[in-house]
C-alpha positions in Angstrom: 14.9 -10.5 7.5 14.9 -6.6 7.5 17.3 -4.4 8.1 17.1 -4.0 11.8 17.5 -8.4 12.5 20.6 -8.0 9.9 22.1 -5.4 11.7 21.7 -6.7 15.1 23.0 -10.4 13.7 26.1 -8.4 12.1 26.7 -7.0 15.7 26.6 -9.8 17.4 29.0 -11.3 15.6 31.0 -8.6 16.2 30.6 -9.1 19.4 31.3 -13.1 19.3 27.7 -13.7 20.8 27.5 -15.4 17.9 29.4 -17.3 15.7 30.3 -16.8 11.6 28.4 -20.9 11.1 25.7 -19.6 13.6 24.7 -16.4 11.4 25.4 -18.3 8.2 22.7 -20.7 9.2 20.4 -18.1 10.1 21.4 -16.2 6.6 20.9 -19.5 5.1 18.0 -19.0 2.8 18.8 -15.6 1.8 17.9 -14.1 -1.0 15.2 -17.0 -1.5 13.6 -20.4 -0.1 12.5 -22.7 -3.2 9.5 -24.7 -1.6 8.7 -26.5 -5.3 5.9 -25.1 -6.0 7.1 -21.1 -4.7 10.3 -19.6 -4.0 9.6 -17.4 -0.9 11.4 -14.2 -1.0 13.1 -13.6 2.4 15.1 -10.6 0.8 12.5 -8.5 -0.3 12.2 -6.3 2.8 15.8 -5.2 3.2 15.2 -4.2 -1.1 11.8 -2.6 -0.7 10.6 -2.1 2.7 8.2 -4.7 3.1 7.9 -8.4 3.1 6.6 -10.5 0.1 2.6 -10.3 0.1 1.3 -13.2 -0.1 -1.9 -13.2 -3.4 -4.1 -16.1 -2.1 -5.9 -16.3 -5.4 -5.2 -19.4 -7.5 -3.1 -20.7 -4.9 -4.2 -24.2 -2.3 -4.8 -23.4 0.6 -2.0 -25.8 1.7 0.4 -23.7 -0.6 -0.7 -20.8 1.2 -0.4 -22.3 4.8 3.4 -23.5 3.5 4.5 -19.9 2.6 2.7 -18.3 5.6 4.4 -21.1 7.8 8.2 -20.4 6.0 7.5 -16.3 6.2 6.5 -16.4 10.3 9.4 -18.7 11.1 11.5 -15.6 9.7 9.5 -13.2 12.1 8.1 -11.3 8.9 4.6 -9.5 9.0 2.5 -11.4 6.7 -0.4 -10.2 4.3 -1.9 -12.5 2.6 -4.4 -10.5 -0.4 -7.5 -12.3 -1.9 -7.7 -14.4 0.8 -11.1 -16.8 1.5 -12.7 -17.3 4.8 -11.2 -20.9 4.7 -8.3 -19.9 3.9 -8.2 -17.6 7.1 -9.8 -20.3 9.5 -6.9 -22.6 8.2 -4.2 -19.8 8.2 -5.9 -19.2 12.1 -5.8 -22.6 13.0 -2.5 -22.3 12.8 -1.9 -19.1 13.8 -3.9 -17.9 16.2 -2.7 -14.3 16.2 -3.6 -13.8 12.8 -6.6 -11.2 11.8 -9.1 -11.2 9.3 -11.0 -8.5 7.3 -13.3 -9.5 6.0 -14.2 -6.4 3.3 -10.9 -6.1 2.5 -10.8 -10.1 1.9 -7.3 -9.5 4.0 -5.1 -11.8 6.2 -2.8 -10.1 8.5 -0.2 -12.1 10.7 1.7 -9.7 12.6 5.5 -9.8 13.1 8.4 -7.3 12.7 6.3 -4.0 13.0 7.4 -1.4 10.1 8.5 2.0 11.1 5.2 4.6 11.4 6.0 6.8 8.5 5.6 10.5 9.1 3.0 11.6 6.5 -0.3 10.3 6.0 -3.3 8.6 3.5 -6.9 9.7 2.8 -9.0 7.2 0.9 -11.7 8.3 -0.6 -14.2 6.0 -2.3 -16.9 7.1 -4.5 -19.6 4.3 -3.4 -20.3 1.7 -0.9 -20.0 -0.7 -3.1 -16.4 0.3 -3.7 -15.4 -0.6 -0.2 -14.0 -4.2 -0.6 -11.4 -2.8 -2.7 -10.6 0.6 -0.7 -10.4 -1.3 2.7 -7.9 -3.1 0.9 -6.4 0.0 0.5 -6.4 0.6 3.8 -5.2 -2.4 5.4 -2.1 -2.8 2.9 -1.2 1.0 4.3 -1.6 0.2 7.5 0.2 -2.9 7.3 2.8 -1.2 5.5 3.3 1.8 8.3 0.9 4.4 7.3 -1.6 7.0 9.5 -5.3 6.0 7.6 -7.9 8.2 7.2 -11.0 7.2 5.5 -14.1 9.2 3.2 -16.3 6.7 2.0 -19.1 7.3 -0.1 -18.6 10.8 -1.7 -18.8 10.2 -5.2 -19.8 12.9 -7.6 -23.4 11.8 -7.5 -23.9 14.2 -4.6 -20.8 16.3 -5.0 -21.5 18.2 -1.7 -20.3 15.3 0.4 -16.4 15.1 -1.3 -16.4 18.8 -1.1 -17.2 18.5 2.8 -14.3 16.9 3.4 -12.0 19.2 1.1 -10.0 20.9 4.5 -8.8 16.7 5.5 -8.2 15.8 2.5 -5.5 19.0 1.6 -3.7 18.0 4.9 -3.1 14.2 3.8 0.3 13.5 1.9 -0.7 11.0 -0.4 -5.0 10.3 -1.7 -5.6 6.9 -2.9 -9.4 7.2 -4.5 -11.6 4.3 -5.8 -14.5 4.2 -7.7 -16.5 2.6 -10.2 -19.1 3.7 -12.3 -17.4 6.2 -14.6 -14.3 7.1 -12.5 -14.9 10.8 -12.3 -14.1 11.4 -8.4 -10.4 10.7 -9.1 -10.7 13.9 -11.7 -12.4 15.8 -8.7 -10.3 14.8 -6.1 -7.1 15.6 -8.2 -8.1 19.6 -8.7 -8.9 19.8 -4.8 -5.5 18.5 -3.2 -2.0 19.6 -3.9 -0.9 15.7 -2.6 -0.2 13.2 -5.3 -3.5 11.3 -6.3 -3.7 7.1 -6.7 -6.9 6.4 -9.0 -7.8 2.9 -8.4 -10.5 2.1 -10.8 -13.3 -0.9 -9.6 -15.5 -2.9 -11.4 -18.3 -1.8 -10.1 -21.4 -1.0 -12.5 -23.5 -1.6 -15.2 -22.7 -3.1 -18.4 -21.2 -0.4 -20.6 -18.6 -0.1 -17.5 -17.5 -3.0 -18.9 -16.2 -4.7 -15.5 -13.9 -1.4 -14.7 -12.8 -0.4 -18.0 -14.5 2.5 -18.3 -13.6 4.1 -14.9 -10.1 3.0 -15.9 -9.8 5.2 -19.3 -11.9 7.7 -17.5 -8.8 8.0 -14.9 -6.1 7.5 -17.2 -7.9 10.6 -19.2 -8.3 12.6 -16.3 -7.3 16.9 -17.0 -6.3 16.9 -12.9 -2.7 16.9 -13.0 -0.4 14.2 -10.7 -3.3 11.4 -10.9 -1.6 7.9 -11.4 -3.8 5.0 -11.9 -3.9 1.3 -10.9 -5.4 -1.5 -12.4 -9.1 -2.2 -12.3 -9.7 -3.5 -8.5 -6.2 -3.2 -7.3 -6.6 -1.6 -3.9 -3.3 -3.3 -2.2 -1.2 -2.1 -5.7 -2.5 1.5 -4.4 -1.7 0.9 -0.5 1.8 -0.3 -1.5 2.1 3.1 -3.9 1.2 5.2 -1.1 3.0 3.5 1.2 6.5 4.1 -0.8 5.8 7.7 -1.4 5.7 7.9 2.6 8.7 6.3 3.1 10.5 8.5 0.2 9.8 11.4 2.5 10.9 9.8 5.7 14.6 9.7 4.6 17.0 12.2 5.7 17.5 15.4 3.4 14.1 14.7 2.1 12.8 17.8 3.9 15.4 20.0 2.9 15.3 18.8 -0.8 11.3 19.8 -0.4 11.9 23.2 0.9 14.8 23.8 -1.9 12.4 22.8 -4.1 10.0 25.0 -3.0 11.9 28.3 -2.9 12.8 27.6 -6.7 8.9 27.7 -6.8 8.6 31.2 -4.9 11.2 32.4 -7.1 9.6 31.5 -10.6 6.7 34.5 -10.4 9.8 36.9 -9.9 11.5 35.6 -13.1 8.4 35.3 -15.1 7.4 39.1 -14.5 5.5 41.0 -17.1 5.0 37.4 -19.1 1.1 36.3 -19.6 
């Protein structure tokens, strides 16, 4: 239930197409569905934006069919994170619309679309062997409404290739960048582009990365200014981030509140005059 079916069933009770029982049914399992073994979260769209996501890890894959089954009958977009190759030929078998990607280890059932937000993401990954987690990136942003443009590969190794693609990077509004290793191409990233940055830190590398860790304090260390950081691996926490900052700036006034803000910026020079 988002806020466009809820609106449409309030009007058409309005209208007496249908009746107060009739959209009480249909409201029936609001804010929640208790399955037993997971209470399925029909309300969190018309809170946050987006349907519950659906972490496959841990989980049966008869569970997982259960919830996808429960979230589809309510015409929600599903994405189901951490999700197995049999878990997506079961999840298929059932539903034959549903995609896989495969890097990302990302189910997608489609359903109510989101609205296309207005900015957009760059992704940058330092490695290939970063990609699992920054396609996960990109499919939860996608998923979630957002214009997706990719740089993978850039790390600091061979600076030159980041630094290629400084000009697309300053026009994104948000940059989700992954790496592993040492983390240092968050750092980088966050003194080229005035956007807000989302470090996602992977656990890619040899033993004294210790499975992320060190890419993780590198990142929360970083000197680059407006750098927040996920946890080790956690490319849809990023996708979701960056999605949310998108919608911020879709709501009304939001422009106006950004140019306000920026003549109170024009203005500081003046005030500070003759200071050091």
């Amino acid at each position: 239930m988002n806020h466009q079916r809820l609106t449409e069933l309030m009007k058409a009770v309005q209208a007496g197409a249908v009746t107060p029982e009739e959209a009480a049914e249909r409201l029936r399992h609001l804010p929640f569905e208790d399955l037993g073994f997971a209470k399925v979260d029909h309300h969190r769209t018309l809170r946050c934006g987006f349907p519950e996501v659906v972490f496959c890890q841990g989980k049966t894959v008869d569970q997982i069919l259960a919830i996808v089954a429960r979230m589809a009958h309510h015409g929600s977009t599903i994405l189901a994170t951490r999700a197995s190759p049999e878990v997506y030929a079961a999840v298929h078998a059932a539903h034959p619309e549903a995609v896989y990607h495969a890097a990302a280890r990302a189910v997608v059932l489609p359903g109510d679309p989101c609205t296309p937000h207005e900015g957009s993401v760059a992704i940058v990954s330092a490695g290939t062997s970063d990609q699992p987690v920054a396609e996960e990136a990109r499919v939860t942003a996608e998923v979630m409404g957002c214009r997706v443009a990719t740089f993978y590969d850039v790390g600091v190794a061979g600076i030159h290739r980041v630094l290629a693609h400084s000009r697309a990077l300053a026009k994104a509004s948000v940059v989700i960048v992954v790496a592993g290793m040492e983390g240092a191409l968050a750092s980088v990233v966050g003194g080229l582009v005035e956007a807000p940055v989302i470090a996602v830190p992977t656990s890619v590398g040899y033993g004294a990365s210790f499975q992320g860790l060190a890419p993780l304090l590198t990142m929360l260390n970083s000197c680059a200014a407006g750098v927040a950081v996920m946890n080790i691996d956690n490319g849809f926490g990023a996708g979701c981030l960056a999605a949310k900052i998108l919608r911020l700036g879709d709501r009304p006034g939001a422009e106006g509140r950004a140019d306000e803000a920026g003549q109170r910026g024009a203005a500081a020079p003046d005030a500070a005059e003759g200071r050091p």
